[in-house]
C-alpha positions in Angstrom: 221.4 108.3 85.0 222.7 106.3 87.5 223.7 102.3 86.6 223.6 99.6 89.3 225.8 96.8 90.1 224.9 93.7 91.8 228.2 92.9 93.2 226.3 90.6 96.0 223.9 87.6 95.9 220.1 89.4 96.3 218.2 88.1 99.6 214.2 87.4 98.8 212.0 89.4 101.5 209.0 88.4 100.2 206.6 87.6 97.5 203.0 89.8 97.0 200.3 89.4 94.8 198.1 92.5 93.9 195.0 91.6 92.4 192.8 94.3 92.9 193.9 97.4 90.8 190.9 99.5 90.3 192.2 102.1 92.5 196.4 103.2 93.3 197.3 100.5 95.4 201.5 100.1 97.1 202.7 97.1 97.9 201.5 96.6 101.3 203.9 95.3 103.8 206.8 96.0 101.3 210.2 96.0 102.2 213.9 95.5 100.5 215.8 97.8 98.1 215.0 96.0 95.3 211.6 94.3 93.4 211.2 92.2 90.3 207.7 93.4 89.3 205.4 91.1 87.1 202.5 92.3 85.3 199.3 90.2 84.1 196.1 90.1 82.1 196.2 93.8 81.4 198.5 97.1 81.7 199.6 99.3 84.8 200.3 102.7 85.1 202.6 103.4 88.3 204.0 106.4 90.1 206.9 106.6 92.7 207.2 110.3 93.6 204.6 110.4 95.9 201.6 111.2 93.3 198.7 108.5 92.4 198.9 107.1 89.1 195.8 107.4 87.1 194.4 105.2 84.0 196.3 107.4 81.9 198.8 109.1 83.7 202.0 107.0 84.9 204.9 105.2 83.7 203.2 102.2 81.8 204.1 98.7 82.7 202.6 96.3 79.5 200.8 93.4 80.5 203.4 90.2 80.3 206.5 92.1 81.1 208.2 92.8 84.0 210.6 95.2 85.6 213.6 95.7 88.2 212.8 98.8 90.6 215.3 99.9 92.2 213.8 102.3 94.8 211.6 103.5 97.6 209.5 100.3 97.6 207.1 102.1 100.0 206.3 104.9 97.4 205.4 103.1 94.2 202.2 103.1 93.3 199.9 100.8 90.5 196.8 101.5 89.3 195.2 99.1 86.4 194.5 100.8 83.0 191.9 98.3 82.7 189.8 96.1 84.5 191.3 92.7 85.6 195.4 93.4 85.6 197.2 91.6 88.3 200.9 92.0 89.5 203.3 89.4 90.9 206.1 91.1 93.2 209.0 89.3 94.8 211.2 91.9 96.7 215.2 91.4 97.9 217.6 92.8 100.1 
């Protein structure tokens, strides 16, 4: 397991809203190392090894919490387990 630092201010590179879920969706235009991501409404399932979550299939992500991913921001993939979940992503540098 590997433990990271911050040992320098993050730099925002942008803020996304994805609010339609019904099908694995990435955060388009995505960039950075780094993303706080916000879920709402209902839960996620996401993937970041280059397979689609599915409904039930996935590392879940609970509706009203949120996570730091550290990571390939251009692989992670969401997919709603049910119908209305919407996630707020700010990414950094």
């Amino acid at each position: 397991m590997t433990t990271y630092v911050a040992d320098d201010k993050l730099e925002p590179q942008g803020y996304f809203q994805i609010t339609s879920l019904s099908s694995a969706q990435s955060i388009a235009g995505g960039n950075g190392r780094v993303a706080l991501i916000q879920c709402l409404d209902q839960n996620v399932r996401w993937r970041d090894d280059g397979t689609d979550p599915t409904t039930t299939v996935g590392m879940r992500l609970h509706a009203g919490e949120s996570i730091w991913y550290v990571g390939d921001i251009a692989k992670i993939r969401f997919i709603e387990e049910a119908a209305s979940a919407e996630l707020n992503i700010t990414t950094y540098q």
